[in-house]
C-alpha positions in Angstrom: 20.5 -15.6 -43.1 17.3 -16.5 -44.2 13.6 -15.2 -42.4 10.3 -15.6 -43.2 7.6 -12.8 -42.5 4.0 -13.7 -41.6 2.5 -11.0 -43.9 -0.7 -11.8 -41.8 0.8 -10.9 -38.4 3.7 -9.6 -39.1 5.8 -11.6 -37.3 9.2 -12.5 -38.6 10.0 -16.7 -38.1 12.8 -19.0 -38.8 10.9 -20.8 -40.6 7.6 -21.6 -42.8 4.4 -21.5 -41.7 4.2 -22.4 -37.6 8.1 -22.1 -37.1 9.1 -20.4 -34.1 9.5 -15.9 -34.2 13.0 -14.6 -34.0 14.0 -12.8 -30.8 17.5 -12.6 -31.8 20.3 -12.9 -34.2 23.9 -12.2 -33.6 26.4 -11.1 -36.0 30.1 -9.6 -36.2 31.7 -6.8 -36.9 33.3 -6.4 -40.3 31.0 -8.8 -41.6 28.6 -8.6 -44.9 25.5 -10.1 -43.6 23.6 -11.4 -46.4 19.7 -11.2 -45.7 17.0 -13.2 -47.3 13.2 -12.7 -46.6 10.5 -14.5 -48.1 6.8 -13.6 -47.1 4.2 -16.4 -46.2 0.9 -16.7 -44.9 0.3 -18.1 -41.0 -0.6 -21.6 -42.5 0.9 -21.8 -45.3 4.7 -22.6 -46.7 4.5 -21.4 -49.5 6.6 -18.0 -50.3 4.5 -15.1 -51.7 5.5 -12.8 -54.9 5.0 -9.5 -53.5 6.3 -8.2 -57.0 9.5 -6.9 -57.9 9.7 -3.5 -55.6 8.2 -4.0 -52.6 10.4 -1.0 -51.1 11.7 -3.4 -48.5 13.7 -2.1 -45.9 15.7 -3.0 -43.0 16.4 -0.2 -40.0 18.9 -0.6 -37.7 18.9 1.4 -34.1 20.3 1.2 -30.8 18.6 -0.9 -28.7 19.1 1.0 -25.4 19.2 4.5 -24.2 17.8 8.0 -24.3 16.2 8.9 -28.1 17.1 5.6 -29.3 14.2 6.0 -31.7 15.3 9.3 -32.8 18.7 8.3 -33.2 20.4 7.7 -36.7 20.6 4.2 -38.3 23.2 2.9 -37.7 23.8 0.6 -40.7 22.6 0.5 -44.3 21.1 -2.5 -46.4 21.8 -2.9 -50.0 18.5 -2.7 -53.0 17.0 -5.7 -51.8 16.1 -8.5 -55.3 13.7 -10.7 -55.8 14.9 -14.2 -56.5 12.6 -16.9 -57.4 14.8 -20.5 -57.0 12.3 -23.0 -57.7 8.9 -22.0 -57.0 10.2 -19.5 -54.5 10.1 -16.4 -54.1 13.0 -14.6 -52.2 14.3 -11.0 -51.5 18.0 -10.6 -51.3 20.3 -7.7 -50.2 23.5 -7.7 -48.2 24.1 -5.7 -44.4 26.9 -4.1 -44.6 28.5 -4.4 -40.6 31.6 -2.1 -41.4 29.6 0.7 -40.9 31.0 3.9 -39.0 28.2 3.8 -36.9 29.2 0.3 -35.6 32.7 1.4 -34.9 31.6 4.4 -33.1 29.3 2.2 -30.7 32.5 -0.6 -30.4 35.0 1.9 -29.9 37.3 0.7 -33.0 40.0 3.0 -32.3 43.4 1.3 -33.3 44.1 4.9 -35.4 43.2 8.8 -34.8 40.7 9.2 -37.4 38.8 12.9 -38.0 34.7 12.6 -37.6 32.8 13.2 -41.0 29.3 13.2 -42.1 27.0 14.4 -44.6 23.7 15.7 -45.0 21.4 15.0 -47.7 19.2 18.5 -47.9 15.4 18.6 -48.7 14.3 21.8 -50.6 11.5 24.0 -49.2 7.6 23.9 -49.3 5.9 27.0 -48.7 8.1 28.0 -45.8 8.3 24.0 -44.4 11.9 24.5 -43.4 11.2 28.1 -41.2 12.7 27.3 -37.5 14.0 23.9 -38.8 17.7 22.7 -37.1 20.2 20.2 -36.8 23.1 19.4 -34.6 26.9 19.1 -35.6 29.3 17.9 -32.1 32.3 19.7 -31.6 33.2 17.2 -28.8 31.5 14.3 -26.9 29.1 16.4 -25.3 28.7 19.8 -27.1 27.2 20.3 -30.3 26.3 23.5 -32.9 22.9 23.8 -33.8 22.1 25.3 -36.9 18.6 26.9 -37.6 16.4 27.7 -40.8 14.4 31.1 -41.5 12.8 31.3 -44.6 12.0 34.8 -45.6 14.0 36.1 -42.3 10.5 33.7 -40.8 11.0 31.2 -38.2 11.6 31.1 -34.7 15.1 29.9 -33.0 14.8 26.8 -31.2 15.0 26.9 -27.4 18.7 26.9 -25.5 19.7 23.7 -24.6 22.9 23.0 -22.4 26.2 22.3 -24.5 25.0 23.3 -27.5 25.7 26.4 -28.9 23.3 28.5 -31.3 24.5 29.8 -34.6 23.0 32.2 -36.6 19.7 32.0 -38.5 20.0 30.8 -41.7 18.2 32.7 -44.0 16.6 30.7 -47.4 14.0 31.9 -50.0 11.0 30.6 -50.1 10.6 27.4 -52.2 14.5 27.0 -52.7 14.9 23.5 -53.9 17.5 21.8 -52.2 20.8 23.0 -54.1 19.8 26.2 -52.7 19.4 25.0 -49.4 22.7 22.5 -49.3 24.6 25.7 -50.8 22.7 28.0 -47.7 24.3 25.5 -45.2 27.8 24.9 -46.7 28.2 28.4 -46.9 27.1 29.1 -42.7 30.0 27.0 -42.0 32.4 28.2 -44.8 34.7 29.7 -41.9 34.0 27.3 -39.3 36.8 27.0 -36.7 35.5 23.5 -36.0 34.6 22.0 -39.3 34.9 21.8 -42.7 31.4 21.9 -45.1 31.4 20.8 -48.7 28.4 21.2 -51.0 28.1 18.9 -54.0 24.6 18.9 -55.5 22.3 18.8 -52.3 24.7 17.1 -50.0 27.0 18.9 -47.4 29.7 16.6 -46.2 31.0 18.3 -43.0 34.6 16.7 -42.1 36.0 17.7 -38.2 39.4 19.6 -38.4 40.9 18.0 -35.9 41.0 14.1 -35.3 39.1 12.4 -32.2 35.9 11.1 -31.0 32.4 13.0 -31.3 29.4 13.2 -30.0 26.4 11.8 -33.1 25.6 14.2 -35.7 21.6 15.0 -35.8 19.1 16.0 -38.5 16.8 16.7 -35.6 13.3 18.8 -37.7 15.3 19.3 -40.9 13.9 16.2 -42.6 17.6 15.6 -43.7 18.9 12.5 -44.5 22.1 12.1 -42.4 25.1 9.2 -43.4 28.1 9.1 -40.8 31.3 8.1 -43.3 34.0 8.3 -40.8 33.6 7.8 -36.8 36.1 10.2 -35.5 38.4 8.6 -33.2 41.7 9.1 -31.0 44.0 6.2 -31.3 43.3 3.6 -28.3 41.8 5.9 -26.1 38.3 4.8 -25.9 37.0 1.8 -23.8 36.3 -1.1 -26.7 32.7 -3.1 -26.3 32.3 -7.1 -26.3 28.7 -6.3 -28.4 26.1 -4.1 -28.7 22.5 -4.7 -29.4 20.2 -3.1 -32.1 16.5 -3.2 -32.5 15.9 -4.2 -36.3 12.8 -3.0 -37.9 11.7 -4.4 -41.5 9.7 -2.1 -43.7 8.0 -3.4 -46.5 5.0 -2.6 -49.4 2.4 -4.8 -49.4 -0.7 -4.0 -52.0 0.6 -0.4 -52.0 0.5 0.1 -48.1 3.7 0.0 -46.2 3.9 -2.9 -43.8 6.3 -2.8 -40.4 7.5 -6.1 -38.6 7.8 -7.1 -35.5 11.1 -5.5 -33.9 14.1 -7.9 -32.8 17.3 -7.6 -31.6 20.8 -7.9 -33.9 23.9 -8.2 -31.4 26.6 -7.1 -33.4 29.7 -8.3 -31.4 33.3 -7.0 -31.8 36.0 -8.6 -34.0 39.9 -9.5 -33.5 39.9 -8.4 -37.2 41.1 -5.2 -38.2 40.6 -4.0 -41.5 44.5 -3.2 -42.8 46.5 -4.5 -39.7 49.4 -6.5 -40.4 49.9 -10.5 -39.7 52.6 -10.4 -37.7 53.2 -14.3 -38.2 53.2 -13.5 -42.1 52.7 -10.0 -43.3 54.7 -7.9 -40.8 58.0 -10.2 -42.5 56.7 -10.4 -46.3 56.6 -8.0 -48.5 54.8 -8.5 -52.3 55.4 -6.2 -55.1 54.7 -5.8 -58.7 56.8 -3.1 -60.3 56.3 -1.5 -64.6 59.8 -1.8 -66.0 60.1 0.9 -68.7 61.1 0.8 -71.9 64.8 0.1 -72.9 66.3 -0.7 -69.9 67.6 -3.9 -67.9 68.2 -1.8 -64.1 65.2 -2.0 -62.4 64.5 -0.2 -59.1 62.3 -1.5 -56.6 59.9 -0.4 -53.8 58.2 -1.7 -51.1 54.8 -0.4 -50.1 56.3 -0.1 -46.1 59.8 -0.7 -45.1 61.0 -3.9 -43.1 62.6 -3.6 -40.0 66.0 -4.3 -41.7 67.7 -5.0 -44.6 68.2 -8.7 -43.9 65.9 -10.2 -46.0 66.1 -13.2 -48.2 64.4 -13.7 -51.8 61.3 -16.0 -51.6 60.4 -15.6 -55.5 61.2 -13.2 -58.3 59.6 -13.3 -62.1 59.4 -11.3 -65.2 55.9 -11.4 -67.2 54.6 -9.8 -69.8 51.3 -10.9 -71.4 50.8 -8.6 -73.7 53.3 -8.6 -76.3 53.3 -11.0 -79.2 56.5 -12.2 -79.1 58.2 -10.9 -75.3 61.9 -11.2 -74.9 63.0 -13.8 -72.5 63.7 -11.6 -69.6 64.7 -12.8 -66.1 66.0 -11.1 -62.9 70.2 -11.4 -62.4 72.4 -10.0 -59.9 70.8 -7.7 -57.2 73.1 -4.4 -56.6 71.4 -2.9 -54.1 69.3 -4.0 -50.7 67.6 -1.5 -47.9 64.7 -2.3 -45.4 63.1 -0.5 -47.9 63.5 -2.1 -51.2 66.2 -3.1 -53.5 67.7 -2.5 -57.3 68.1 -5.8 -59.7 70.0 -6.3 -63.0 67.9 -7.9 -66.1 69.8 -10.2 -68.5 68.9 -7.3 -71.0 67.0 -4.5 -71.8 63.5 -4.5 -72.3 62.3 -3.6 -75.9 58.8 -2.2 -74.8 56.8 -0.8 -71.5 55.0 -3.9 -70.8 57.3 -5.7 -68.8 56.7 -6.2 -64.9 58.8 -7.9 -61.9 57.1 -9.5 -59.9 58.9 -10.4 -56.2 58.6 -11.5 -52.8 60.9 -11.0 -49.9 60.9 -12.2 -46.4 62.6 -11.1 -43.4 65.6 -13.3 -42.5 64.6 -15.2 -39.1 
């Protein structure tokens, strides 16, 4: 999709110079949306060079609610590059609509799936993070807060209903933010709820148990928080035709940062889901590629999931190898054994290296 942002009003069009704003896109889930901006004057058609890092941006949040502002986005852009076909100048990145975040909101629940996310720490300033928190769910509607002293300084944020209150965390003042991700991985270290692993400054929590969760919050850490996983139970929550997100685009212009105009992305459901089987095709076929070892002509093989029954018929069945010089003329003869779940075949003769593979496809008798 291709915009163009007044950089005098900072309006985004769908097209140059007088075209008409954008209200609306929609999109669908699963999709990689790629996104191409070019910046123009109010009269004019002609695409600016804003340089080649213009820290451009694109923010995704829900459109409705309570906090929506506050809340996380809820998908990331790639690096955005600047592309200059013709006399043009473009910036290019790619919306990645598989995020977790999307799930969660469309209630993509075809398997139980546990909730994870991770938090990208900040160190501390001269006592910055004292009486800091941030909010982990333990369900739909309960979370744990977690709260920052620095120097056993800080005060504990006020009680809130459903969530519960952990103990201070105590840092050092000045701890860069090693210290700090270590501090927090270690709070939660026997956590009956979830799991915490630090690597650098990053905690990834990961829930214990599988199921749907409230949102994760960085509330007044300054964290950066990612979802990677939307907890879910399998088909148990109520699935969503769309759902609408206010877009915001961010941008550096002469070293100031320059916001858009808001509009609305409708990101609606898909039939597609990622890993499920064609039952007109997939569900019946099976595909496999299989290392024959050295000097031997029996060759076992395995399919990735079983068929429903051992009545299948051969579709195709090859031996390659590319690698050797001068190969043996190898083929497939007399198959001695056939399950639902795979099936031992006789070569003409044996192999005289590792670099041999079979190649087959079965399908399922009709």
């Amino acid at each position: 999709m291709r915009f163009f942002l007044d950089v005098d009003n900072l309006t985004v069009r769908e097209g140059r110079g007088f075209g008409p704003h954008i209200s609306g896109i929609t999109a669908r889930l699963y999709s990689e949306l790629e996104l191409e901006f070019g910046f123009s004057h109010t009269d004019s058609a002609a695409t600016l060079d804003l340089g080649s890092d213009i820290d451009l941006e694109v923010l995704l949040k829900r459109a409705t609610g309570d906090q929506r502002y506050d809340d996380n986005v809820i998908a990331l852009c790639s690096a955005f590059t600047r592309t200059a076909p013709g006399t043009d100048f473009f910036y290019t990145g790619y919306l990645d609509l598989a995020s977790p975040g999307l799930q969660k909101l469309l209630g993509v629940d075809t398997v139980s799936r546990a909730e994870s996310f991770v938090f990208t720490c900040v160190g501390d300033n001269a006592k910055s993070l004292a009486g800091t928190y941030l909010d982990v769910p333990t369900s739909t509607t309960e979370w744990k807060r977690a709260y920052f002293t620095v120097d056993a300084t800080g005060t504990a944020p006020e009680a809130e209903a459903d969530v519960t209150l952990l103990a201070a965390i105590d840092l050092n003042e000045d701890d860069n933010a090693v210290a700090v991700a270590t501090a927090l991985a270690t709070a939660f270290a026997a956590d009956a709820d979830f799991t915490a692993v630090r690597v650098d400054d990053t905690v990834t929590f990961t829930s214990k148990t599988t199921g749907r969760r409230a949102d994760a919050h960085a509330k007044t850490s300054g964290f950066t928080l990612t979802l990677l996983v939307a907890g879910a139970t399998a088909f148990t929550a109520a699935d969503e035709d769309e759902v609408d997100l206010n877009v915001e685009i961010n941008f550096l212009k002469g070293g100031k940062i320059q916001s858009a105009q808001h509009f609305i992305l409708t990101v609606e459901n898909s039939l597609r889901r990622p890993g499920e089987v064609n039952p007109l095709y997939g569900g019946r076929v099976r595909t496999t590629t299989t290392a024959i070892t050295n000097g031997v002509s029996t060759v076992p093989v395995e399919f990735a999931t079983p068929l429903p029954s051992e009545k299948w018929r051969e579709r195709s069945m090859r031996v390659f190898n590319t690698t050797d010089a001068t190969p043996l003329n190898l083929w497939p003869g007399i198959v001695t054994e056939r399950t639902a779940a795979g099936f031992i075949v006789e070569l003409n003769a044996n192999t005289d290296s590792g670099n041999y593979v079979l190649e087959s496809t079965v399908e399922l008798n009709p």
